[in-house]
Backbone as CSV, one residue per row, in Angstrom:
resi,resn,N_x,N_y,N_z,CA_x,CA_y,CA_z,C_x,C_y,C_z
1,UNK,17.809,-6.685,-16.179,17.084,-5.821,-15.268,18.074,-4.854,-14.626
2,UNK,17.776,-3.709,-14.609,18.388,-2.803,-14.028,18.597,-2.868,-12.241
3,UNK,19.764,-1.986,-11.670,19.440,-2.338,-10.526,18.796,-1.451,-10.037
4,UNK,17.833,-0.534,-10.533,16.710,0.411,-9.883,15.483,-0.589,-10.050
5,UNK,15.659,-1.202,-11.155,14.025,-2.149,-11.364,14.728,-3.451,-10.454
6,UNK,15.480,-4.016,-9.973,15.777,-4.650,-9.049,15.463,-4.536,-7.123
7,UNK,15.423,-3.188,-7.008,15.379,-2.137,-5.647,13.807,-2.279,-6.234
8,UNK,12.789,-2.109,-7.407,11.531,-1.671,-7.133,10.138,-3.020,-6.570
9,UNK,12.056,-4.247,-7.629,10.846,-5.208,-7.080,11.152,-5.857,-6.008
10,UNK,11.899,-5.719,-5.071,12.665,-5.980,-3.877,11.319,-5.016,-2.916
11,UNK,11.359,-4.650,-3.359,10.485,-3.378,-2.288,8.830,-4.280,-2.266
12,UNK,8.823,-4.631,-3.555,7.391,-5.063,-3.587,7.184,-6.481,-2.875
13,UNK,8.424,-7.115,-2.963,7.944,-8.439,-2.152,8.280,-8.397,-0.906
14,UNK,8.914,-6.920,-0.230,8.970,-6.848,1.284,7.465,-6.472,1.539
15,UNK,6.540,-5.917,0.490,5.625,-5.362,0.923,4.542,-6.083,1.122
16,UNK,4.637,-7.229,0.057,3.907,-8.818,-0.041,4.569,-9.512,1.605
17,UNK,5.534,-9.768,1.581,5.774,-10.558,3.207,5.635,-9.463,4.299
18,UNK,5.782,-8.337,4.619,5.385,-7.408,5.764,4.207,-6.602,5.616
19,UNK,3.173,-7.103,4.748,1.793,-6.187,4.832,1.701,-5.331,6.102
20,UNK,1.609,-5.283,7.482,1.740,-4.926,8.839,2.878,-3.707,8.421
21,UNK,3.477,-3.507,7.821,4.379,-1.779,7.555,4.131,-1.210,6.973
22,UNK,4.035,-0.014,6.811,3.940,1.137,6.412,4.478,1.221,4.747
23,UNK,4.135,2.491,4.054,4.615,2.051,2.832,5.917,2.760,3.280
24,UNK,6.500,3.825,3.823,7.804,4.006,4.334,8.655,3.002,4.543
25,UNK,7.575,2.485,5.910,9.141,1.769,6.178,8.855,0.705,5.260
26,UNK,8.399,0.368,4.607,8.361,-0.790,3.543,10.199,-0.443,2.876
27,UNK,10.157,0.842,2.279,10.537,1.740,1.291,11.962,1.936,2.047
28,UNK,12.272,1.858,2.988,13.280,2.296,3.954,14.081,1.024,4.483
29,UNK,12.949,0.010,4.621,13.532,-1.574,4.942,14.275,-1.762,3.770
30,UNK,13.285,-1.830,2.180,14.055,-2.192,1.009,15.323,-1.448,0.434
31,UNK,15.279,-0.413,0.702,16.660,0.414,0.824,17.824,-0.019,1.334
32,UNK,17.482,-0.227,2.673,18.679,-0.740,3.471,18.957,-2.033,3.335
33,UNK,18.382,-3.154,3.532,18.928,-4.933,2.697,18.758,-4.680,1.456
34,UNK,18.360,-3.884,0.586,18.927,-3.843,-0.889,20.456,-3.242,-0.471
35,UNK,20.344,-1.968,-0.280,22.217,-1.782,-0.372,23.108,-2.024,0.358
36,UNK,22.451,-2.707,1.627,23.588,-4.446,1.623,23.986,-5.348,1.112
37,UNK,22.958,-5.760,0.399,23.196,-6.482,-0.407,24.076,-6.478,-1.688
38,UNK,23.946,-5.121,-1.971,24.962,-5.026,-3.289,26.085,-4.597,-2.975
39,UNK,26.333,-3.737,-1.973,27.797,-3.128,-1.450,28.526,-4.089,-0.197
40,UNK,27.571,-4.735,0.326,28.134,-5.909,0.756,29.054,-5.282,2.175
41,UNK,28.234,-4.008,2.751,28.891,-3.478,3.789,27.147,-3.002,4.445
42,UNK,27.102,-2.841,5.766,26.508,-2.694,6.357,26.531,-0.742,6.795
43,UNK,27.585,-0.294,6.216,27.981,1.019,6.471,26.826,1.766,5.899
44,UNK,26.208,2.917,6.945,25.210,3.879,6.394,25.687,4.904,5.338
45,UNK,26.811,5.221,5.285,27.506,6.210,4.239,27.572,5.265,2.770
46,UNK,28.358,4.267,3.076,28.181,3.654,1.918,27.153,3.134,0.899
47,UNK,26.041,2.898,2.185,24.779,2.248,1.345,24.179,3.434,0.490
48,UNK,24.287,4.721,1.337,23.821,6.290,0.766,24.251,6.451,-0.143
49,UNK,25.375,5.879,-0.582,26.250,6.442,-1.559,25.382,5.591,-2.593
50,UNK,25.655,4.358,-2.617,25.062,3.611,-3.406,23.758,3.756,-4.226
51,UNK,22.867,3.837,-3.216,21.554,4.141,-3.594,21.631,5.739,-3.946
52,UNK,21.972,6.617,-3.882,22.203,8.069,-4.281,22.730,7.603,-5.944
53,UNK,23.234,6.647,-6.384,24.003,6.179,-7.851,22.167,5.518,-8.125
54,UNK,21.643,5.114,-7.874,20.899,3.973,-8.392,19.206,5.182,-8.268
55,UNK,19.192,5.867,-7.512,17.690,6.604,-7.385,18.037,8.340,-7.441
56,UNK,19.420,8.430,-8.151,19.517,10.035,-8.461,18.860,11.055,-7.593
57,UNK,19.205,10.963,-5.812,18.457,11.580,-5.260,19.882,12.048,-4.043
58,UNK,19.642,13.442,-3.257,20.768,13.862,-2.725,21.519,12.452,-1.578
59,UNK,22.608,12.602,-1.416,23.404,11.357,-0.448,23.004,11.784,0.928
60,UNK,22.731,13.060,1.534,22.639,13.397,2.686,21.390,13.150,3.364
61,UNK,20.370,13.094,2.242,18.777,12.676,2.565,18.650,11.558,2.806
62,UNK,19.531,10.953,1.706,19.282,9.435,1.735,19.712,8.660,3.020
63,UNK,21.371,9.647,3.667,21.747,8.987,4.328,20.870,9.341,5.764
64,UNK,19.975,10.524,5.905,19.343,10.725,6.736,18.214,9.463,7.209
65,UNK,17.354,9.580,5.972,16.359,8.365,6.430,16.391,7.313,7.020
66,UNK,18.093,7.012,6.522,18.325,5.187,6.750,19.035,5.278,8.185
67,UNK,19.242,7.100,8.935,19.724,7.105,10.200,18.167,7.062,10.848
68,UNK,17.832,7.490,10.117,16.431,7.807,11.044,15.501,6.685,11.111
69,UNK,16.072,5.523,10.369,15.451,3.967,10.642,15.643,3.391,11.977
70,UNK,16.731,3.695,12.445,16.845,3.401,13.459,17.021,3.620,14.981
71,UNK,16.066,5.082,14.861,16.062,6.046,16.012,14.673,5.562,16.032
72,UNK,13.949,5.934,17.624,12.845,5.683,18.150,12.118,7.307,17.432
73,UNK,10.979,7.177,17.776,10.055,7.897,17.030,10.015,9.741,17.815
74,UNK,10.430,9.537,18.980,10.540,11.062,19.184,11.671,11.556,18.824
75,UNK,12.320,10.394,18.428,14.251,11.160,17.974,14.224,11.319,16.258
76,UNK,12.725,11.170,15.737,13.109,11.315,14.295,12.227,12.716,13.804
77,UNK,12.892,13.150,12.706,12.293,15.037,12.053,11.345,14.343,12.004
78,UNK,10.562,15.465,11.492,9.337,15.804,10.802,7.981,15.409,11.993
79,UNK,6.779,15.593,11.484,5.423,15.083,11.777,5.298,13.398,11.920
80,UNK,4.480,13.068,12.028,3.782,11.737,11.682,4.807,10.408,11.693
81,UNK,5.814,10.891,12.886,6.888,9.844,12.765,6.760,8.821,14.175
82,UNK,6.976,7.043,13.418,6.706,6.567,14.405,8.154,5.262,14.460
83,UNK,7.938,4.250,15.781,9.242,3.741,15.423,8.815,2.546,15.056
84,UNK,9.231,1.502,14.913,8.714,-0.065,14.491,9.418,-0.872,15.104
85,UNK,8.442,-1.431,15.826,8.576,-2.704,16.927,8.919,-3.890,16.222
86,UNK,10.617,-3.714,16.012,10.788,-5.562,15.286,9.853,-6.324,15.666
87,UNK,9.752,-6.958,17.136,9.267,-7.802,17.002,7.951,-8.461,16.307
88,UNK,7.350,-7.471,15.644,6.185,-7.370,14.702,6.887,-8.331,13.514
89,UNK,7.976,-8.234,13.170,8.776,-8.454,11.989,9.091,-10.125,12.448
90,UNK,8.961,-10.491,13.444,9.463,-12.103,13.555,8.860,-13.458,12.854
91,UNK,7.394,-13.117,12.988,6.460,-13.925,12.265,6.645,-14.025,10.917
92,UNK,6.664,-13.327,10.378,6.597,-12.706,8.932,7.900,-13.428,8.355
93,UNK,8.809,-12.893,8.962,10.436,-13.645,8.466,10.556,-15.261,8.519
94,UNK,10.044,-15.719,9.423,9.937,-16.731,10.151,9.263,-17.547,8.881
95,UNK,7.763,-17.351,9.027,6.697,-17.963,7.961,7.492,-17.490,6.407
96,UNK,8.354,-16.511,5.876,9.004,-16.510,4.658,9.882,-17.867,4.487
């Protein structure tokens, strides 16, 4: 298995245990503990880098989103942006 078909099905069983998120942040969660997981650094540049190798998409976007994971919802671009209340996320982890 490739590690893009690895990231697609990583994504799908965050989406199976966090039904309650968004398909973003589904998409944005699996991003970020996927390229922890493989780079084995918690660094936002690095994980960008990583996933920029694995989803052929620019490093600066990438590394944008995964900044913008963790800004509250009036501090992030665009429209239709909101922030996510971990504690929504406790149950879910918990019962996994």
């Amino acid at each position: 298995m490739s590690r893009q078909g690895g990231l697609s099905e990583w994504t799908h069983e965050l989406s199976n245990r966090m039904p309650h998120l968004s398909k973003p942040q589904v998409a944005i969660l699996a991003m970020w503990s996927y390229g922890i997981a493989l780079t084995k650094s918690c660094g936002r540049r690095t994980v960008a880098t990583l996933l920029t190798l694995l989803l052929h998409q620019n490093v600066n976007a990438i590394e944008q989103r995964l900044q913008e994971w963790c800004c509250d919802a009036q501090d992030k671009s665009g429209k239709h942006r909101r922030a996510l209340d971990v504690t929504t996320c406790f149950a879910p982890l918990v019962a996994w």
